[in-house]
C-alpha positions in Angstrom: 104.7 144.7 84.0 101.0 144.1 83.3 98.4 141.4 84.6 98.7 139.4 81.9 102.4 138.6 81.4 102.7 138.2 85.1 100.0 135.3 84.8 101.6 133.7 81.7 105.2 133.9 83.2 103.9 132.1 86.3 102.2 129.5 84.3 105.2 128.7 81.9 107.3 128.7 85.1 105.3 126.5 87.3 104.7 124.1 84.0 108.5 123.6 83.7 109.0 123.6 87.4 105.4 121.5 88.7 105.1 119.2 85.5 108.2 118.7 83.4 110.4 118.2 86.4 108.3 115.7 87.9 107.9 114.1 84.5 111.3 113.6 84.2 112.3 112.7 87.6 108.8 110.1 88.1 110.9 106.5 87.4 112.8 108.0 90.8 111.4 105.1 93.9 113.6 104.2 97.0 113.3 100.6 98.6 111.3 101.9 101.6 108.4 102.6 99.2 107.4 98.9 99.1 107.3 98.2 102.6 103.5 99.4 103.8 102.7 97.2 100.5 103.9 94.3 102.4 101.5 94.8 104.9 98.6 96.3 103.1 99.3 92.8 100.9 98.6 90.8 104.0 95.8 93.2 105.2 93.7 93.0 102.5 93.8 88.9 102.1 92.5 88.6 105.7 96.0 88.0 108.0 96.4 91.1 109.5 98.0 94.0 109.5 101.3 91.9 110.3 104.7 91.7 108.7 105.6 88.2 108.7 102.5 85.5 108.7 101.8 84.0 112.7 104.1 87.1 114.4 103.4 88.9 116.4 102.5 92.9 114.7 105.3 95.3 114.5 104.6 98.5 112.8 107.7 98.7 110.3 105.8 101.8 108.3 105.9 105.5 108.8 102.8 106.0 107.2 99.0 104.8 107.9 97.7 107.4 105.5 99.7 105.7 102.8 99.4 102.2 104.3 95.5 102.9 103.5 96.0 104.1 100.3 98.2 101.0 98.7 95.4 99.1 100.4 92.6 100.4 98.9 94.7 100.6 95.6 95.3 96.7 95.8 91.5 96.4 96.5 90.4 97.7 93.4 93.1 95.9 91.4 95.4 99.2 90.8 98.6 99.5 90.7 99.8 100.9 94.0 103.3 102.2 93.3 101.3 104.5 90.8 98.4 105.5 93.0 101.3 106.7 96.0 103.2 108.2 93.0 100.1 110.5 91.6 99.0 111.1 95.6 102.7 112.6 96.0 102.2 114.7 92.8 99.0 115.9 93.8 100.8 116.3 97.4 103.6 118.6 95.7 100.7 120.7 94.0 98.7 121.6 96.7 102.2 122.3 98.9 102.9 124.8 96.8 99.5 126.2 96.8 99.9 126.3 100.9 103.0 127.4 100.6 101.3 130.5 98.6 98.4 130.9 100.9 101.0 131.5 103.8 103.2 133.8 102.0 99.6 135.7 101.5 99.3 136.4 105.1 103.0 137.9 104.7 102.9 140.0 101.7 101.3 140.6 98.6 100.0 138.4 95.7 103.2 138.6 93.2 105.5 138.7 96.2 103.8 135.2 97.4 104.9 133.5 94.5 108.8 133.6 95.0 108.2 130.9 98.3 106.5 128.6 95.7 109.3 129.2 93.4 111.9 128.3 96.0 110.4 125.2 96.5 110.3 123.6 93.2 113.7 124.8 92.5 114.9 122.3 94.8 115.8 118.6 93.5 115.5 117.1 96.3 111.5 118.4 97.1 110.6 117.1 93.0 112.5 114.2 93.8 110.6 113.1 97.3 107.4 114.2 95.5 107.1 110.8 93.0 108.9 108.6 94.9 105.8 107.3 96.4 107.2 108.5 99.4 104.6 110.6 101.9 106.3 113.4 102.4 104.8 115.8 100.1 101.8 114.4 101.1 102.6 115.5 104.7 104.0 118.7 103.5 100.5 119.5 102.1 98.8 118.9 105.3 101.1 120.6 107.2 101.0 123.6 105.5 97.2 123.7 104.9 96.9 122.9 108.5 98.8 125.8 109.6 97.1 128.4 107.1 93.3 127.3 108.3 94.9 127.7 112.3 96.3 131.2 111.4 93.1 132.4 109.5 90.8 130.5 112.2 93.1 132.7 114.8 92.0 135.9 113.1 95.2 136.7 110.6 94.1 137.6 106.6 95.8 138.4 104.1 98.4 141.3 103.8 97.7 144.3 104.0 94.2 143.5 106.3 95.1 143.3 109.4 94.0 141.2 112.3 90.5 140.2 113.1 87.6 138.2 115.4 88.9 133.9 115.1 86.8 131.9 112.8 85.7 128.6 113.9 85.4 127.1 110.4 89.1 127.5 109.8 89.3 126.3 113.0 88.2 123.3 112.5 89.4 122.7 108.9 92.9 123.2 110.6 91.9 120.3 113.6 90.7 118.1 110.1 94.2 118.6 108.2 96.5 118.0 111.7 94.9 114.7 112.1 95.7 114.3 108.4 98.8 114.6 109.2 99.3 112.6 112.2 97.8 109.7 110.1 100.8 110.5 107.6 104.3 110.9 109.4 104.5 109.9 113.2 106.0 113.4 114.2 103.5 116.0 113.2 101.6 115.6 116.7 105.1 117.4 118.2 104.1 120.2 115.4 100.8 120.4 116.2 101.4 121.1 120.0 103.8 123.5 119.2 101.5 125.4 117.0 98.4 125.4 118.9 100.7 126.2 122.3 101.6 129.3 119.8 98.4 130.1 118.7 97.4 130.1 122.8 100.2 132.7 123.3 99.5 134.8 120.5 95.3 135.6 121.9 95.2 139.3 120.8 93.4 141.6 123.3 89.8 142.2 121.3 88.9 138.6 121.1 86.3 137.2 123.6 85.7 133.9 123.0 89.2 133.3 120.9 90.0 130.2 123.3 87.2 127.9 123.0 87.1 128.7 119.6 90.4 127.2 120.0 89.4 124.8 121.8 86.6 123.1 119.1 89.7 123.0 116.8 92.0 120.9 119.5 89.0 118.6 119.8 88.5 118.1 116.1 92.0 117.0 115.9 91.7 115.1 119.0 88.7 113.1 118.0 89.8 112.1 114.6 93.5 111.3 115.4 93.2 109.7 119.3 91.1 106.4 118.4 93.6 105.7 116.0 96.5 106.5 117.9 95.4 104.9 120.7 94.5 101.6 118.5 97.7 101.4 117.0 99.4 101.3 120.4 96.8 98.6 121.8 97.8 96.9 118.8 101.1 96.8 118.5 102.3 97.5 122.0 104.6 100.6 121.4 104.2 104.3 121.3 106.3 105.0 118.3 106.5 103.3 115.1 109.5 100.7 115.0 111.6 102.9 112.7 111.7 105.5 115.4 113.2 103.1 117.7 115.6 101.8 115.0 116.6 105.2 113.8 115.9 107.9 115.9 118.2 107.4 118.6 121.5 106.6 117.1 124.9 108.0 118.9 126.9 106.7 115.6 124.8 109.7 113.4 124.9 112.6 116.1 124.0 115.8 114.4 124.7 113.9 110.7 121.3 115.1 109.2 121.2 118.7 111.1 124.3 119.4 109.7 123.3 118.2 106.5 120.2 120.4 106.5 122.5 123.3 108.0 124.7 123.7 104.8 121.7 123.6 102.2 119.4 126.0 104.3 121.2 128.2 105.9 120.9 131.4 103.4 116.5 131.3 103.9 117.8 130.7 107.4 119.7 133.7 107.5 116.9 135.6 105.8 114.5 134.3 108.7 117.0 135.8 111.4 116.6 139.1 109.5 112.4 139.1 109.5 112.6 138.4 113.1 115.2 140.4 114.0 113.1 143.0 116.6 110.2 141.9 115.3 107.1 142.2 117.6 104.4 139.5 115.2 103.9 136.5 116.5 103.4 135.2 113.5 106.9 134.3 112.9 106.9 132.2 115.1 104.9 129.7 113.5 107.3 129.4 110.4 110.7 129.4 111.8 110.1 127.2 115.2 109.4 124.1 112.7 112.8 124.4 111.9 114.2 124.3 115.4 111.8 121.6 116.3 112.9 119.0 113.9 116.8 120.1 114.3 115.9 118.5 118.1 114.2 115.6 117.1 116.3 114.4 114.4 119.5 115.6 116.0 120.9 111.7 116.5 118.8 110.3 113.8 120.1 107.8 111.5 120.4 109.3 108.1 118.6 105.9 106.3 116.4 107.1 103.0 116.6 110.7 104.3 119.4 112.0 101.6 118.0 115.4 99.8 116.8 116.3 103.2 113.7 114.4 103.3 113.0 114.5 106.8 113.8 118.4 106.5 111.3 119.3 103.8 108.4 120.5 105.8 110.3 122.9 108.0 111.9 124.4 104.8 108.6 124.8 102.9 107.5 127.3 106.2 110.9 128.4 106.4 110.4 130.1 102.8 107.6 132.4 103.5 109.2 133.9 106.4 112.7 134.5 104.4 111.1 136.4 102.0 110.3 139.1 104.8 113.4 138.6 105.4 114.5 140.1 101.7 112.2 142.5 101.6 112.9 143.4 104.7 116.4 143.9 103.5 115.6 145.8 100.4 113.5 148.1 102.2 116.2 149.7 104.0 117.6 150.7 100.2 114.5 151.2 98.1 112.2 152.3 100.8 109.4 152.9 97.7 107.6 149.8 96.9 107.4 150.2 93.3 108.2 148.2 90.3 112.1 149.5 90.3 111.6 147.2 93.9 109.6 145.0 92.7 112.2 144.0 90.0 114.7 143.8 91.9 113.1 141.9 94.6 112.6 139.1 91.5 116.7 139.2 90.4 117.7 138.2 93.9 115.1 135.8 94.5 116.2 134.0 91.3 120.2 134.8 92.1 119.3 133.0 95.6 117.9 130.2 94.0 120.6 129.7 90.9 123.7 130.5 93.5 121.4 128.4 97.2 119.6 125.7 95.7 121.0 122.3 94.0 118.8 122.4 91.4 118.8 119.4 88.3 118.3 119.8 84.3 115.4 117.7 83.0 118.3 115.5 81.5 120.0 115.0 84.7 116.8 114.5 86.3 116.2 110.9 83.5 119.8 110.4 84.1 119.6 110.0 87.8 116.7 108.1 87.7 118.0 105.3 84.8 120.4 104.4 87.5 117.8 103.5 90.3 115.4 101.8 87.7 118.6 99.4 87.5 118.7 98.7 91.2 115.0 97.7 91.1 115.4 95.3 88.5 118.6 93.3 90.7 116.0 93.3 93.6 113.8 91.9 91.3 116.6 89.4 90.3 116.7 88.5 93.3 113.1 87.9 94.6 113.1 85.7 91.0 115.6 83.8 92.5 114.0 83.4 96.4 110.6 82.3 94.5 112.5 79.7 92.3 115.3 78.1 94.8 113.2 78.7 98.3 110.6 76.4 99.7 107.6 78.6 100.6 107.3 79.5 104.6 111.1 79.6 104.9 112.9 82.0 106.8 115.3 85.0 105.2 118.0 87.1 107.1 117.8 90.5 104.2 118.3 94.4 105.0 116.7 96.1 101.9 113.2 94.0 102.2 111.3 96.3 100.5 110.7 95.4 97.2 112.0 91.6 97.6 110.2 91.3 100.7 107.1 92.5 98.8 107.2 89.9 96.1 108.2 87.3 98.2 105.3 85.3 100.5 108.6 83.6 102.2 109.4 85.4 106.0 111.9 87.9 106.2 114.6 88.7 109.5 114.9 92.4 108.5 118.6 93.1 109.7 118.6 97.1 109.2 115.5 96.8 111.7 112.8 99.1 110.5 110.7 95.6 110.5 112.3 93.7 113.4 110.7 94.3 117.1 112.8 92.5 118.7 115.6 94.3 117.8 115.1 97.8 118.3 114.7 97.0 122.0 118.5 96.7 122.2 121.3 99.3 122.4 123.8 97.2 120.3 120.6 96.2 118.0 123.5 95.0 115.1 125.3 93.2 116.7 122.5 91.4 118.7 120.7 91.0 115.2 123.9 89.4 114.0 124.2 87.0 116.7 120.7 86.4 116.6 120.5 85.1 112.6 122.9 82.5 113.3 120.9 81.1 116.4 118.1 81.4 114.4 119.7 79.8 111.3 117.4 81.1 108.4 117.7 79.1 105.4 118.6 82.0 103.3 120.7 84.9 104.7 121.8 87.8 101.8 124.3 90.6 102.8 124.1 93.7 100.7 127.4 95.1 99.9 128.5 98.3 97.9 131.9 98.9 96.0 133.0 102.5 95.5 135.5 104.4 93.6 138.5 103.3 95.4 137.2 100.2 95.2 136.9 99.6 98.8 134.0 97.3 99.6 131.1 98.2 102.3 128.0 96.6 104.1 125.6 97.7 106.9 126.7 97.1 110.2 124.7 94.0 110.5 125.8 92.2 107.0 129.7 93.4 108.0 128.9 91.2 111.4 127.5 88.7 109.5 130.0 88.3 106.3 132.8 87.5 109.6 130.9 84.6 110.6 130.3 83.7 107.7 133.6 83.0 106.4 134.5 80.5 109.1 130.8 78.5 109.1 130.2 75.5 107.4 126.7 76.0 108.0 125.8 78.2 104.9 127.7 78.3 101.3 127.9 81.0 99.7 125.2 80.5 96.2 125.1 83.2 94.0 126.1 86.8 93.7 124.1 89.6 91.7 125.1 92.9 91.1 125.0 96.2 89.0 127.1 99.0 88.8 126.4 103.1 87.9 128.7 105.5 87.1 131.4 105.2 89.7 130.1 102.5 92.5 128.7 98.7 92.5 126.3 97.2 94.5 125.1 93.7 95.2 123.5 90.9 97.0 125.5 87.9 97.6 123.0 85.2 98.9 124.0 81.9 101.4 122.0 79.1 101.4 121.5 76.7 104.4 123.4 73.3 103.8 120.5 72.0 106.3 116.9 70.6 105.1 
């Protein structure tokens, strides 16, 4: 196949995959989103970085880097949901573009592009991309940060082999692992891992390989460690809440591994085979992601994480590293690397991802994404309804605060935690959240329910506690109910109101 039709296949097949499938799938936004707008809202107009007005801080976010960004956004009178949406298309781009640059150091320049291809296949990486969500965002940095640290460390591109380390990449890999940092409160653990790699893999010829390695530990170090060590003067904890709330759940044991288990395990498979007996280092760097996060999210709750969000780093580096796997595999029955090899090497890399990876049509894509657009407007419903029938500076007991605690100035108990200090401090946090609202008495308390199939009604642990109490308190009465159904299940808010003044 000539030059040409190789570059006008890639280009019609990253168009469909890069642009039209984001295009289609952009309305896609989770609740989540709206929560660092919260406190950018209150940043910018002078209060703080707080979530509720005269509390003390809690850091309900995942993300500073986007926490800055929706700031700055609202600071220039743009519409922030947009500017996070574009910053995770952007992030998808250049994620793919690492994700090519790693697959160089691997194997040749048409090879590389089967990773990339892998990627955008999957729904659930186009989806997490606009949702406003960080994560390809993250992605991005953590797979530029890891190309400049194996290039600083002396690796090029296949077929040159090893050299002296560079200290520019060096450095430009310290840059993008504070980038990082800022972004998703986990990538320190990757970035120890991979420089404690890099330190093992010194290669014999190199004299002055470790304070070159050095300068780049210190660039990260001195961007990312004032504001790490800021943000725990400020608000008093190590981790963000949400690891507190979620990370450590014994009802979710293994629930997301798993999860990320039965999607990944063919490129995982393929990564066994690259390694198998194999004396490069390298490898290391792409496959021990995956173990890593399979630890740290092994009793996570799995909370705004479906389509393996959480997993989407370690499966971009996983890719690179199962294509060596392939070809590793197809060299043992066309040992001649020619275009019969070639072509075949493209038919199973495009059987692996029609047969591996839950893929989505452009008009499933719309489809999906009609049905959350509907969601959005019955939160909006029902932040209408909080600014209409709720004095200002009162007090609401709500789990899915995002976008109603976003429109809303009123103060918000959130009962699923991610914004509640107090509450990730205790084992039982539901139940002492539940038994908490009705000391508290909030003058508005919504429970958040959803009706499947069977029709068998549902509500998160704290709203299930609540609903009991409910029932037999003549405290609250039950005011209105709002709800919208899709496909095959309901959901809705049913709000209380205080009988009190």
């Amino acid at each position: 196949m000539s030059k040409k039709l190789y570059i006008l296949l890639i280009l019609f097949i990253s168009t469909y995959l890069l642009l039209l499938q984001s295009l289609a799938a952009w309305p896609f936004i989770i609740d989540d989103v709206y929560i660092p707008l919260r406190y950018a809202k209150h940043w910018i107009s002078g209060n703080g970085l707080l979530w509720n007005l005269n509390e003390a801080p809690v850091e309900g976010y995942s993300s500073f880097s986007f926490l800055l960004l929706s700031s700055a956004g609202m600071a220039l009178n743009l519409n922030p949901i947009l500017l996070l949406k574009v910053a995770g298309f952007l992030g998808l781009a250049f994620t793919t573009w690492a994700v090519y640059c790693l697959s160089r150091l691997l194997c040749t320049v048409w090879f590389a592009f089967i990773p990339c291809f892998w990627l955008l296949v999957y729904r659930g990486q186009i989806f997490w991309a606009v949702s406003g969500m960080e994560t390809a965002v993250y992605q991005a940095f953590i797979c530029f940060g890891l190309f400049f640290l194996l290039r600083g460390i002396g690796y090029n591109p296949f077929p040159v082999k090893r050299t002296d380390s560079k200290p520019l990449f060096l450095a430009f890999a310290g840059l993008f692992f504070a980038l990082a940092a800022f972004t998703r409160p986990e990538a320190p653990v990757l970035v120890l891992l991979f420089y404690a790699l890099a330190l093992w893999d010194r290669p014999s010829f190199s004299k002055t390989y470790y304070w070159s390695l050095f300068s780049s530990g210190l660039v990260f170090s001195g961007v990312f460690l004032p504001y790490f060590l800021w943000r725990w003067h400020y608000f008093g904890r190590l981790f963000p809440n949400p690891i507190y709330c979620k990370g450590f759940s014994n009802e979710f044991i293994f629930k997301l591994d798993w999860s990320y288990l039965r999607f990944a395990w063919p490129f995982l498979l393929l990564a066994v085979v690259a390694s198998y007996k194999s004396k490069d280092k390298r490898l290391y760097f792409f496959w021990l992601p995956t173990l890593t996060y399979l630890l740290l999210l092994g009793k996570a709750a799995p909370f705004s994480a479906y389509f393996n969000r959480l997993f989407l780093p370690a499966f971009a580096l996983i890719l690179p590293l199962a294509l060596q796997g392939l070809m590793r595999f197809l060299d043992k029955y066309l040992p001649k690397r020619n275009e019969v090899y070639a072509f075949t090497l493209y038919i199973i890399a495009g059987a692996i991802a029609f047969f591996f990876i839950p893929a989505m049509s452009l008009k499933a894509y719309r489809t999906y994404t009609i049905n959350l657009q509907k969601g959005e407007k019955l939160r909006e419903s029902v932040a209408d309804w909080l600014d209409r029938y709720v004095p200002k500076g009162s007090w609401v007991s709500l789990g899915d605060v995002g976008l109603i605690g976003y429109r809303s100035n009123l103060n918000f108990l959130d009962s699923y935690c991610l914004n509640n200090k107090a509450m990730s401090w205790h084992q039982d946090l539901y139940k002492w959240q539940c038994e908490e609202v009705m000391k508290i008495k909030p003058k508005v308390i919504i429970l958040q329910s959803t009706i499947d199939k069977k029709g068998q009604l549902s509500y998160q642990p704290t709203d299930a506690c609540l609903r009991e109490k409910l029932k037999t308190n003549s405290w609250y009465h039950n005011n209105i109910s709002l709800k919208f159904c899709f496909n095959i299940d309901c959901y809705g808010y049913t709000i209380f109101l205080s009988n009190g003044q």
